[in-house]
Wavefront OBJ file of the C-alpha trace (Angstrom):
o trace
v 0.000 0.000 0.000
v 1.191 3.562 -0.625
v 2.787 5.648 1.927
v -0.043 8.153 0.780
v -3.541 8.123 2.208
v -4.602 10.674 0.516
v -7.924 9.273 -1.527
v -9.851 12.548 -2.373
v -9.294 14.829 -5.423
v -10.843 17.500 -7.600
v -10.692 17.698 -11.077
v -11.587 21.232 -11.958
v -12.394 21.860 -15.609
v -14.195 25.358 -16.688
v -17.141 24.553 -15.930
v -17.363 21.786 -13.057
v -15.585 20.283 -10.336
v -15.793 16.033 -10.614
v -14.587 15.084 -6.668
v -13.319 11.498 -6.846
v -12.417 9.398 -4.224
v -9.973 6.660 -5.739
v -11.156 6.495 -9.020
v -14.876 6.781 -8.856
v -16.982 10.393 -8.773
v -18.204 11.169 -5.614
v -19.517 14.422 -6.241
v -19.722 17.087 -9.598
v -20.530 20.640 -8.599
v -21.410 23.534 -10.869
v -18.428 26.402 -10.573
v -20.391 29.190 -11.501
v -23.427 28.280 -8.867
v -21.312 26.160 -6.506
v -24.232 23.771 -6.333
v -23.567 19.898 -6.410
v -25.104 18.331 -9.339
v -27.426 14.871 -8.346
v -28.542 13.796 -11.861
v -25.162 14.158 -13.426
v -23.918 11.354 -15.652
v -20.311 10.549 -14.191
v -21.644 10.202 -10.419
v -20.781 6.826 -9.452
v -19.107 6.163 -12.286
v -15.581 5.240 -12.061
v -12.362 7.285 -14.098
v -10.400 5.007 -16.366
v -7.472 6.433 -16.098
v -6.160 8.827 -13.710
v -2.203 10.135 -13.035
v -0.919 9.200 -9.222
v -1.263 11.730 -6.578
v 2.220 13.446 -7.075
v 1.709 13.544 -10.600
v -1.321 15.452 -10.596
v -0.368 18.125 -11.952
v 0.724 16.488 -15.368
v -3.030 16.029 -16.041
v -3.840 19.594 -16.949
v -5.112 19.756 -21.026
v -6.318 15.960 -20.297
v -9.875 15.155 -20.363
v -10.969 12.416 -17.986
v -13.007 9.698 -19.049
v -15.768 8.002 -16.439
v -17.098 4.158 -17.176
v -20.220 2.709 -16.518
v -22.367 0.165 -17.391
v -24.957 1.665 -18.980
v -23.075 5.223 -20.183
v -19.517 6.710 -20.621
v -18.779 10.345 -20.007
v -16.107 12.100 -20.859
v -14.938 16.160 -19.448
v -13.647 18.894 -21.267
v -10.090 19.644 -20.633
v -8.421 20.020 -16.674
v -7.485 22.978 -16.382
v -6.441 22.550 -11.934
v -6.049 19.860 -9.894
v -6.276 19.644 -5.836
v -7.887 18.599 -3.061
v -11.282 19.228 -1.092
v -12.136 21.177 1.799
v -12.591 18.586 4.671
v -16.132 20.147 4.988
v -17.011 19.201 1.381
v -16.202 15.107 1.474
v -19.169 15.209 3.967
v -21.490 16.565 1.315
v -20.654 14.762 -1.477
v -23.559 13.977 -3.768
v -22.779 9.871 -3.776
v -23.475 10.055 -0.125
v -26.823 11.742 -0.485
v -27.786 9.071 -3.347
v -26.755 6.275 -0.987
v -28.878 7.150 1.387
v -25.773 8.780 3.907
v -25.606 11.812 4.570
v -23.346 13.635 7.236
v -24.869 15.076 9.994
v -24.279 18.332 9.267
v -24.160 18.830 5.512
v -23.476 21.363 3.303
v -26.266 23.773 3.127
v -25.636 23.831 -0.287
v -26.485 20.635 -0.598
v -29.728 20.504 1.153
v -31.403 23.274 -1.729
v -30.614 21.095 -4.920
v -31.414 17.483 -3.876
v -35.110 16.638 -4.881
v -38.141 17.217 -2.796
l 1 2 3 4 5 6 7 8 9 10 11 12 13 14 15 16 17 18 19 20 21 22 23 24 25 26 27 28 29 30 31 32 33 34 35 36 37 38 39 40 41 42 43 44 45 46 47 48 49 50 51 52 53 54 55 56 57 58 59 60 61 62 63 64 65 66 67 68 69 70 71 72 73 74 75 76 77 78 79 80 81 82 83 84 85 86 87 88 89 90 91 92 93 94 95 96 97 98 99 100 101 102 103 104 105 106 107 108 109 110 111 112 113 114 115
């Protein structure tokens, strides 16, 4: 196992943010509204290829590409790479699908998941 525990990155492109945890998307927020996305395709899904944690940086121009089952989706170009705020992981989308979600969640959150 890798010295490095760290499991949680963003993947910024212009217009979203696609959280993963390992490989699959935990979470996709909108970067002009800041609201997490619930119906979007790639949540769940997992990347097919991603670069190692130090090496994150080296993805920038790439577009990542999410696998599924019953779809594939595929992002525009990185343009950052780095880590979430401790208080978003709690919030992530997958949790609120799953049926999980922290006990104090992102109020964000709360106003886009369906009645």
């Amino acid at each position: 196992m890798s010295a490095n525990r760290r499991r949680h990155r963003v993947f910024f492109t212009r217009h979203s943010e696609y959280h993963l945890r390992n490989d699959e998307c935990v979470g996709v927020r909108d970067r002009s509204t800041g609201m997490w996305m619930v119906d979007h395709a790639a949540l769940r899904l997992h990347a097919l290829q991603l670069p190692e944690v130090p090496d994150s940086e080296a993805w920038l121009g790439r577009r990542i590409q999410f696998w599924g089952r019953a779809s594939d989706v595929v992002t525009s170009p990185v343009v950052a790479v780095g880590r979430p705020e401790i208080d978003e992981v709690g919030a992530y989308v997958s949790q609120a699908r799953a049926g999980v979600i922290a006990e104090q969640p992102c109020p964000r959150l709360q106003t886009c998941l369906p009645a």
